[in-house]
N, C-alpha and C positions, 0 to 999 in steps of 0.2 A: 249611316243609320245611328242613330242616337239612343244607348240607352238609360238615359235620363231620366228617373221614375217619380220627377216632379210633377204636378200638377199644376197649369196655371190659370189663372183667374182673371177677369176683368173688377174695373176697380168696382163694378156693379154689385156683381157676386162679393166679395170681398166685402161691402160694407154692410152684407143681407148676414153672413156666416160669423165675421170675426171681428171683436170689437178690443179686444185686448191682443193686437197684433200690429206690424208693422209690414206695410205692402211697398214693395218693391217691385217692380217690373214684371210684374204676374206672381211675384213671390210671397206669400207671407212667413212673416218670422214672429216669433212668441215673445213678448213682455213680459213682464211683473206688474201688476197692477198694481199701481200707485194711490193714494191717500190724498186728502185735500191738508193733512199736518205735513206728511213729504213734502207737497208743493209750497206750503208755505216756508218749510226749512231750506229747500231749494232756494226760493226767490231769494230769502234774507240772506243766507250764504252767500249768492252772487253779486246783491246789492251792495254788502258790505265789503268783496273785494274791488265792484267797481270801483268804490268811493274810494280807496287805499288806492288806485291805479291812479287815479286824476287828482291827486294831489302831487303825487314824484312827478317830477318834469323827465321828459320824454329822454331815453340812453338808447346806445346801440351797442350792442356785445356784441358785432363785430369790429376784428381787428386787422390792422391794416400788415401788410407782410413789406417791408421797404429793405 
């Protein structure tokens, strides 16, 4: 017997109830609701570390034990 006082959902219900929420497997979990200036600070942030990754040629930080 389980007393587990979660409640779970289909992703049906889920997309009718909660829209700032992240569904997991009957689960939902609560956000922050993000900005179209967030997303933009996002993109550039990541675009500008890709471009910093594919310029260094490719290393391995692992070491060999001989």
């Amino acid at each position: 017997m389980s007393s587990d006082p979660r409640t779970l959902l289909t992703e049906e219900e889920y997309l009718v109830v909660e829209r700032r929420a992240e569904f997991h497997r009957g689960e939902t979990f609560a956000v922050a609701g993000v900005s179209r200036r967030h997303n933009r600070i996002v993109t550039n942030l990541l675009t500008a570390l890709d471009n910093q990754l594919r310029e260094r040629p490719a290393t391995s930080t692992r070491t060999t034990c001989g």
